[in-house]
N, C-alpha and C positions, 0 to 999 in steps of 0.2 A: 076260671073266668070264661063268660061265653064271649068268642073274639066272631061277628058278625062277618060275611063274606064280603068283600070286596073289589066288586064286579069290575073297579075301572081296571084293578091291575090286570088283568086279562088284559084287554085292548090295549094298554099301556108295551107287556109283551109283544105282541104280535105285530104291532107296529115297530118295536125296535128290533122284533127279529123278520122283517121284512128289510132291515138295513145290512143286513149281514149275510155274507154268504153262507148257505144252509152248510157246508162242510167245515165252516168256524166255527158251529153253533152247536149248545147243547139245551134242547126246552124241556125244561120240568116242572108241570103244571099238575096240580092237585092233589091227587093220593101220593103222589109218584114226590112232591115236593113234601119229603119229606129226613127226617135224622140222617138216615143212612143215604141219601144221596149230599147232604148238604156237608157230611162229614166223610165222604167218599176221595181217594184219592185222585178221580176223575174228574177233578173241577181242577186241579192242581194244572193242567193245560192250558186252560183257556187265560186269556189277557185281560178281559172284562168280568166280573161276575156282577151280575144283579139280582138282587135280592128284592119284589114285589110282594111287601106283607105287612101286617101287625109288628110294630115294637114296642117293649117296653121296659121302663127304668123302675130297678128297686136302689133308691134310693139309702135306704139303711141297708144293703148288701148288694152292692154296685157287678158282684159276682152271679148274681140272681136277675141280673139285666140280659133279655138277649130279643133271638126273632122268635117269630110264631112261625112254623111249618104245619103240615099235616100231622093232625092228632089223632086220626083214623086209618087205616087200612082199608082195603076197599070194600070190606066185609063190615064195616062197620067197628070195628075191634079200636081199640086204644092202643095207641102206642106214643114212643116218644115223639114229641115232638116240637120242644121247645131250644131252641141251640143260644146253648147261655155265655156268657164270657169267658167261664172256667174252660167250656170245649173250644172256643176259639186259640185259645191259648196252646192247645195241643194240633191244632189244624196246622195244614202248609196252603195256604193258599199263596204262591207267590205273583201275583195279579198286577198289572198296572193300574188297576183300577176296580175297588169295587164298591158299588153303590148299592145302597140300604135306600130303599123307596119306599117307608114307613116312618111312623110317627117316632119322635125325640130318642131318635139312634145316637146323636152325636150328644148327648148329656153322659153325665155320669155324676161320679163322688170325687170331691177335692181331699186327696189324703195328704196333708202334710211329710212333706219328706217324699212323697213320692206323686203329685200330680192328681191328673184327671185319672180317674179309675174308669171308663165306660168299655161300651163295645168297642170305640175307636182305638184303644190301646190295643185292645184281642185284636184286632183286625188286620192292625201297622205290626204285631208280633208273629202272627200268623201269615207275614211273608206281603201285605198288602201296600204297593209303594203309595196309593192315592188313594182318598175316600171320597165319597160324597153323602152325607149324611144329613139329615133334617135333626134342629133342634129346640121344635114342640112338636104338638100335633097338626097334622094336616087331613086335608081334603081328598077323598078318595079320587074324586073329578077331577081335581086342581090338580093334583099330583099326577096323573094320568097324563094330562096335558102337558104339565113341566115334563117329565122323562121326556116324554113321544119330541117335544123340541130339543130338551139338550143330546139327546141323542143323536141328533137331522146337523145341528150345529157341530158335533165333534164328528159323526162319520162321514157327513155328505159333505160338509162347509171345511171341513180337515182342519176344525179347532182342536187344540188343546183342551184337557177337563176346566182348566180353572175356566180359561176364554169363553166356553163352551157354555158354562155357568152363570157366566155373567151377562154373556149374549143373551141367553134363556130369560131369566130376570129380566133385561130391559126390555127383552121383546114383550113378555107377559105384563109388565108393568106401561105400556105402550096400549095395550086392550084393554076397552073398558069393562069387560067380563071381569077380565083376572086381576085387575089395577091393585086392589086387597093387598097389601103385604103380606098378608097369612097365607096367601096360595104362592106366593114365591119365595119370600124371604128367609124359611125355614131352613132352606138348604145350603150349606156350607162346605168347601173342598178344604181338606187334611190332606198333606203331605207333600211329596217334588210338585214344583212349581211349571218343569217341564213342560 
């Protein structure tokens, strides 16, 4: 599948790593965002991860769900670059918090006897105490703007994820640009309530 670039997530980054001090911070952007850094035991430090990309759900093989990273090297070459549920499940990300800022992350498959099957389950197994996941698709733009606020609300205003979330929401639902449910209401928090 051809996954189109996604210009707001840049801006979306750089704003939220203009909230952080550059020595809590790790940026991986493009070629460099890819398998081997996203399945690297170096993210395993950090307290936040986000994740600025393409997601999406196989529905008939809810283990075939994951993000889109970098498909290329920087020679142009193929490589992996799909990180699916199956690799989550072997990850440690032990995170307070990691956010998927892509389309219907927090879906999955209801298996009988055992739940939601989605990424969210990889994610809470792979050591992640909170989510924050969208579940449809969203707006490149929209989404650009939601992060850049819930961001400003949990770093600079000292919310909580949920707080932080829902501050986000009413503020964008307060602008007549973003009023849309579809540009905020996608996004849902998983896990401590903290």
């Amino acid at each position: 599948q051809g996954w189109g670039r996604l210009p707001g997530t840049r801006k979306e980054a750089d704003t939220i790593l203009k909230l952080v001090p550059k020595e809590n911070s790790l940026e991986v952007f493009d070629f460099e965002a890819n398998y081997n850094w996203a399945t690297s035991s170096a993210l395993n430090q950090f307290r936040i991860l986000h994740f600025a990309t393409h997601g999406f759900v196989n529905d008939a093989n809810p283990e075939l769900s994951g993000i889109v990273l970098s498909l290329v090297d920087k020679q142009g070459k193929d490589i992996r670059g799909y990180l699916r549920l199956g690799d989550l499940f072997n990850l440690d990300y032990p995170a307070d918090l990691i956010v998927l800022s892509a389309c219907e992350t927090g879906l999955g498959k209801e298996i009988q006897g055992e739940g939601l099957v989605g990424l969210t389950r990889g994610l809470m197994y792979a050591g992640g105490e909170r989510l924050v996941v969208s579940l449809w698709q969203v707006s490149d733009e929209g989404t650009a703007v939601f992060m850049q606020e819930f961001y400003k609300e949990m770093l600079q205003e000292s919310k909580s994820p949920n707080e932080a979330l829902r501050a986000t929401q009413l503020k964008m639902w307060s602008q007549e640009k973003w009023r849309n449910p579809n540009y905020w209401a996608a996004f849902a928090f998983l896990g401590e309530w903290r």
